[in-house]
MITORMAR-122404 format. One record per residue (C-alpha): residue in one letter; y, z, x. Coordinates in steps of 0.2 Angstrom, whole numbers, plus 5000, padded with zeros to 4 digits. Example, Ala and Ser with C-alpha at 12.3 -4.5 7.8 and 13.67 -1.06 7.14 Angstrom:
residues 2
A497850395062;S499550365068;
This chain:
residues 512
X407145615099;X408045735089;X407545895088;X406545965073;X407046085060;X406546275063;X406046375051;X407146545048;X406246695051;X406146835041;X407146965044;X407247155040;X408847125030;X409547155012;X408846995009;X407147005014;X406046935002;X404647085005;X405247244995;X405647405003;X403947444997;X403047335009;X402647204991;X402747024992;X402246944975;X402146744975;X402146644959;X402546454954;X401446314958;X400846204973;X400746404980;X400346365001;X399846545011;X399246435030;X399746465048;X401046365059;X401246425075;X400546585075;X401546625061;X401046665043;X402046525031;X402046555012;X402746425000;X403046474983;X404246434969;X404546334954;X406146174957;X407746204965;X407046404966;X405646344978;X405646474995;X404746455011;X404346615019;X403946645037;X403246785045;X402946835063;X401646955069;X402647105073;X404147175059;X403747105045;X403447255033;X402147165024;X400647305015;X400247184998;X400247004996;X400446974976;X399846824968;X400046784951;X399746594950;X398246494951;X399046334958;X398846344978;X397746384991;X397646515006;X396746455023;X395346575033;X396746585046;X397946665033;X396746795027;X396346845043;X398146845048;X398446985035;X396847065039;X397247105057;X398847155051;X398347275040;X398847215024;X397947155008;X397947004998;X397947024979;X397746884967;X398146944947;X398446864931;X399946894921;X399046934907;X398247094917;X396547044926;X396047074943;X395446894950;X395046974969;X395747084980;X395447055000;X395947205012;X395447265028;X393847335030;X392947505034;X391547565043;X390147605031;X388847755032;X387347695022;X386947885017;X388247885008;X388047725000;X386447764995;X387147934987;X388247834977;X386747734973;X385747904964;X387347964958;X386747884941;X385047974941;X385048124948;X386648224939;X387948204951;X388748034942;X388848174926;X389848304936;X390948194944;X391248074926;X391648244918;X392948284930;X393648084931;X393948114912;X394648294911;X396048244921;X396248114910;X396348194895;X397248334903;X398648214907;X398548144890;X398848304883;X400248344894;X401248154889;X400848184872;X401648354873;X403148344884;X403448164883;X403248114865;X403548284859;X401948274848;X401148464847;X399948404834;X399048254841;X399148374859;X398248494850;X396848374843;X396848294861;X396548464867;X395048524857;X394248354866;X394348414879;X393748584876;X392148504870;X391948404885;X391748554895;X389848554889;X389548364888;X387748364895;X387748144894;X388748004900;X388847934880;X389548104875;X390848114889;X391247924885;X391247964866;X392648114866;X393648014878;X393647854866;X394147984850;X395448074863;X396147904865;X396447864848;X397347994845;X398447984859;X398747794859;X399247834841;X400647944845;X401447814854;X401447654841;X402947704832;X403947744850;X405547644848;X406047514864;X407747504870;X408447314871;X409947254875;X411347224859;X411147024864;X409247014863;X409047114847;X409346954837;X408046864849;X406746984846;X405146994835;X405247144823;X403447214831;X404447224848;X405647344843;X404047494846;X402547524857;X401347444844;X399347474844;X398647484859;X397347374852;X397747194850;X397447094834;X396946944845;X395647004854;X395347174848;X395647274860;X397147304877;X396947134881;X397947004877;X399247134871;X400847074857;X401947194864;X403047204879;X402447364881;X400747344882;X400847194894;X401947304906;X400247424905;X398947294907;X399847204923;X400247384929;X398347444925;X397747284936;X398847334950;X397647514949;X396347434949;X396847344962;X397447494975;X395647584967;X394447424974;X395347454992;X395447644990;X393547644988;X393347515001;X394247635013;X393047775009;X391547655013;X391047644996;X390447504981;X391747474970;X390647384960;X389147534959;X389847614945;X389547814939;X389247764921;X390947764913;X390747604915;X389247514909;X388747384923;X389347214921;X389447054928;X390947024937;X391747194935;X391747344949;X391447484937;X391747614951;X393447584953;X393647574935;X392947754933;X394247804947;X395847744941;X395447834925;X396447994929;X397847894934;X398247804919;X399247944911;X400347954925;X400647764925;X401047784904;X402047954906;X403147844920;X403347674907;X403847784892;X404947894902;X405747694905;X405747654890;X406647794882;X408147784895;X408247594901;X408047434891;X406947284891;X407447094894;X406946984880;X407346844898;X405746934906;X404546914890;X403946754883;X402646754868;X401346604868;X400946504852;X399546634848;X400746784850;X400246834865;X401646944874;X401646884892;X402746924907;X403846824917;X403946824935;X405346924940;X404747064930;X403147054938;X403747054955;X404847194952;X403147284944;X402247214958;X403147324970;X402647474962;X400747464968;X401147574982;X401347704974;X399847694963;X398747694978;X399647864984;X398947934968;X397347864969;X397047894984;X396648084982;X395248054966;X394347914979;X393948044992;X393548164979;X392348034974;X391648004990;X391748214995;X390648244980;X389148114983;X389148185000;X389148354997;X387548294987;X386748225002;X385648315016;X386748275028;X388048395021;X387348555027;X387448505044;X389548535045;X390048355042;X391248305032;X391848165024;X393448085034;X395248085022;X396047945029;X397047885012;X398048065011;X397648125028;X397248315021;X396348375034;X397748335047;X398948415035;X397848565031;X397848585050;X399548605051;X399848725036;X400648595026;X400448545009;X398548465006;X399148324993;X401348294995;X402348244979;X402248084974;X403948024968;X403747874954;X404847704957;X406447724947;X406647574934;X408147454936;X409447494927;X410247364912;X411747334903;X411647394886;X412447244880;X412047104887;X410547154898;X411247114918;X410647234931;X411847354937;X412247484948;X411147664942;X412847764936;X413347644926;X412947584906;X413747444904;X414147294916;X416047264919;X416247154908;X415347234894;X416147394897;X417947324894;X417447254876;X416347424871;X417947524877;X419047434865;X417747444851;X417547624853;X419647634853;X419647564836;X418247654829;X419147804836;X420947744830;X420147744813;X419247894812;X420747994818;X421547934802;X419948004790;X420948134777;X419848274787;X420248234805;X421948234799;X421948384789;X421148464808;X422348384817;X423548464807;X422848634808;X422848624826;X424848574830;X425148724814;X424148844825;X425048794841;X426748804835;X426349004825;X425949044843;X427448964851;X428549064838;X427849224842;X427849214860;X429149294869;X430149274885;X429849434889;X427849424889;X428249304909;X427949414923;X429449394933;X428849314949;X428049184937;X429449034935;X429448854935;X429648834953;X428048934956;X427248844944;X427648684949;X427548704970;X425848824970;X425148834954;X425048654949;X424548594967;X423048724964;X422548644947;X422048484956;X420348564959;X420148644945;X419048544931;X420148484917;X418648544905;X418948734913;X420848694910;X420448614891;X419448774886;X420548914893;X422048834885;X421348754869;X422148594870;X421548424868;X420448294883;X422148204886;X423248344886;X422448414900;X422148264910;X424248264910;X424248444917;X422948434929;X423548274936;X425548354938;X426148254923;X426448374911;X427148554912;X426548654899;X427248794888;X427748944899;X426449044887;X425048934898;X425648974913;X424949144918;X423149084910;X423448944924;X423849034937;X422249144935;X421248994933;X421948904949;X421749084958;X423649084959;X424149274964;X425949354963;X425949404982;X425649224986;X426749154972;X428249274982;X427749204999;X428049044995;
C-alpha cells in the first residue's frame, strides 16, 4: 500500500505563515481549524491561494488566531488546543466588530467582582470614568497639536478637559467627551491620503482625505466610506479584542461596564470604557502612516452602498498589530482592577492586586522602569508609483525608480534652460573665472604641488563628504562628486582649502 501524503510542518522560517508577532489571521471560505494527530490543522484560502496549516504543540509562536470569515468551523479539540497553549482565538468582521474572543482563563476573586459590581453606585465608576476619559482627551490634545498641527481645535479640546476636572455625573463626563470629539475628528476630515500615481485614476474623490468620522450610511463610525476610517474601526475591534482578554486576565466582567458605556445587549461595555485612552495612540499611529506611506487602492473595495471595506492582506497585515495594543492596554486594565480594589475592605489588609499583564511589581523590585516604551508597528513601505512593497529606504520600486529618474532629468534638462537659471548659471562661471584671474601662483605654499595633492591629499578626500567639499569650495553636486571620487583635479586655488578639509598637513605632505 503506498504510503500516505504528510502534511509539512510549520516551521520557524521566513516563510512562516504566523507573523513575528506571534498573529495568525485566517480568511476565505470552507475555513477548517480541527485536530489530526495531535496537531492543530487550519485550512483556509480562497482557489489556487488555498493553504493548509499544521502546527505542533511545542515552536509554533502562535499568541492570536485571527478570523475574519464566517464560512467554517472550529472543533472543541481546537479551542482547547490553543487554550492549553496559551493562545486566543479571535473572530472579527471586516467591517470592524468583535464577533467573540476566546482566551485562556483566570482565577477570579469574587470580592473583587462584586466591587466592579457597586462601582456604578457607590462613586468609584465616576472616579475611575473621569480618569479613562482624561487620558483620552489628553491624547487628543497632544495629536491634534503635534500631529495635525492644529493649535486652535487643541485649544478648544483643552478647555474640555479642564471642565472635566469637576464633572460630578457620568452624563457630564460623557457629554464633554462627545463635544471634545467633535472637534478633534474634525481636525482630521480635510487630512490628505497618500496613494500611489497608478491608483489615483482608480480612486473616488472622497478617498483622497480622512473624511467624517461619521458615516452617511449609518450615522455614525460604522460602516465607514473611507479607507481611513475602516483602517480605524478593524484596528478599534482588534482593542477591543486585546481589552475583553486584558480584563479577563485581571479577573474581571468585561461586559459589567462603569457607565461610559450604557448596558446593552450583546456589547461588554467594560472593555469598551477601557480601550478609550488607547484610541489616540492607535489614530496618532495611522496618521503618522498616512502622511509618510501610501494606501492600495488593491487592499480597498467599496460595496454597492459605498461601503469602504478591507481586503484580506491588509487585514492580516493589520492583524498583526494586536500585540501591541494589548501592551498598551494592558497598564489602564490593572489600573481598573487596582482602583475597585482599593475600594474594597480587603485592601487595608496589605493585599494587592496581582500585575500580571506589565509585570510592575517584579520590575519595581528591581529598580526598573514600572511601564517600558512601547514601540508602534512601522507601516509597510509602497512604491510611490505603482504601489509594490519595497524594501524601507527606498521610494520607488526598481522599475519605477528608472522611469521617475528620466522624468526628473528632463524636467531638470528644462528648467536648466529657463532665462533665470541661465542668467545664474552665468553668474556663477563669471565669478569663477574673476577669481581664477586674480589668483596668483605665488599665493601655493611651496610644499603644496600636484604630487602632494594627488598621492595624500586626494586619497584623504575619499572620507570626506562631498557636501563638506561642495560648500568649502562653492561648486556645483557633480563637480564635487568628480574630486572626491579622484576624477577631477581642481584649480590649484582649491587646493590648500582641501588640504585643510582632508586634514592634510605640510609635515606630513613633506614626509611623503
Amino acid at each position: 500500500m503506498a504510503a500516505s501524503h504528510n502534511l509539512p510542518q510549520s516551521t520557524h522560517s521566513g516563510k512562516s505563515p504566523i507573523s513575528k508577532s506571534g498573529v495568525l489571521t485566517i480568511h476565505g471560505f470552507g475555513l477548517r481549524v480541527r485536530m489530526q494527530s495531535g496537531h492543530l490543522e487550519i485550512e483556509d484560502g480562497v482557489g489556487p491561494e488555498r493553504r493548509k496549516i499544521r502546527l505542533a504543540r511545542v515552536g509554533h509562536r502562535l499568541k492570536r488566531l485571527v478570523c475574519t470569515s464566517a464560512d467554517g468551523f472550529a472543533t472543541f479539540g481546537a479551542l482547547k488546543w490553543l487554550a492549553d497553549v496559551g493562545a486566543s482565538f479571535v473572530m472579527l468582521t471586516p467591517t470592524g466588530r468583535v464577533l467573540f474572543v476566546t482566551g485562556p482563563t483566570a482565577s477570579s476573586d469574587a470580592r473583587l467582582r462584586r466591587a466592579q459590581s457597586l462601582a456604578l453606585n457607590n462613586g468609584i465608576g465616576l472616579d475611575i470614568s473621569r480618569a479613562l476619559i482624561d487620558a483620552k482627551i489628553a491624547g487628543q490634545q497632544r495629536v491634534t497639536q503635534e500631529r495635525l498641527n492644529d493649535p486652535a481645535t487643541a485649544g478648544i479640546i483643552a478647555t474640555f478637559r479642564d471642565r472635566l476636572a469637576v464633572a460630578d455625573t457620568l452624563q457630564t463626563i460623557r457629554t464633554l467627551e462627545a463635544h471634545a470629539a467633535v472637534a478633534y475628528f474634525g481636525a482630521w476630515s480635510k487630512t490628505p491620503v497618500l496613494w500611489p500615481k497608478a491608483d489615483l485614476r482608480q480612486i473616488p474623490n472622497h478617498w483622497l482625505t480622512v473624511g467624517s468620522r461619521h458615516s452617511p450610511l449609518s450615522g455614525g463610525p460604522r460602516l465607514a466610506v473611507t479607507p481611513v476610517h475602516a483602517i480605524l474601526n478593524y484596528c478599534f475591534a482588534l482593542l477591543e479584542s486585546e481589552s475583553r482578554l486584558a480584563l479577563t486576565a485581571m479577573g474581571l466582567d468585561p461586559g459589567l461596564g462603569l457607565g461610559l458605556h450604557t448596558d446593552t445587549p450583546n456589547r461588554d461595555s467594560l472593555a469598551l470604557d477601557v480601550l478609550e485612552p488607547v484610541r489616540p495612540q492607535i489614530e496618532d499611529w495611522l496618521l503618522n502612516w498616512i502622511s509618510q506611506e501610501p494606501l492600495r487602492r488593491a487592499d480597498f473595495f467599496e460595496t454597492e452602498t459605498g461601503n469602504c471595506r478591507l481586503r484580506s492582506q491588509l487585514c492580516s497585515k493589520l492583524s498583526d498589530t494586536a500585540p501591541t495594543w494589548a501592551k498598551l492596554i494592558a497598564p489602564w486594565a490593572e489600573h481598573v482592577a487596582r482602583a475597585l480594589w482599593n475600594s474594597t475592605r480587603q485592601s487595608g489588609t496589605g493585599t494587592r492586586v496581582s500585575t500580571p499583564l506589565t509585570q510592575q511589581h517584579r520590575r519595581e523590585a528591581k529598580g526598573q522602569p514600572s511601564f517600558p516604551k512601547v514601540e508602534t508597528p512601522k507601516p509597510r513601505r509602497l512604491c510611490r508609483s505603482c504601489g509594490k512593497e519595497i524594501q524601507r529606504d527606498n521610494t520607488y520600486c526598481a522599475k519605477c525608480s528608472r522611469t521617475v529618474a528620466l522624468e526628473n532629468f528632463d524636467a531638470g534638462r528644462k528648467d536648466a534652460q529657463r532665462p533665470e537659471f541661465l542668467a545664474k548659471r552665468a553668474g556663477t562661471m563669471l565669478r569663477h573665472r574673476n577669481k581664477i584671474r586674480e589668483w596668483k601662483t605665488s599665493d601655493l605654499p611651496a610644499w603644496l604641488t600636484r604630487d602632494v595633492y594627488v598621492k595624500a591629499i586626494q586619497r584623504a578626500l575619499a572620507e570626506v563628504p562631498k557636501s563638506q567639499i561642495r560648500l568649502v569650495l562653492g561648486v556645483s553636486e557633480p563637480y564635487s562628486s568628480a574630486i572626491q571620487e579622484g576624477r577631477r583635479v581642481p584649480h590649484p586655488r582649491h587646493w590648500q582649502a582641501l588640504a585643510k578639509l582632508a586634514g592634510v598637513e605640510p609635515v606630513l605632505s613633506n614626509k611623503s
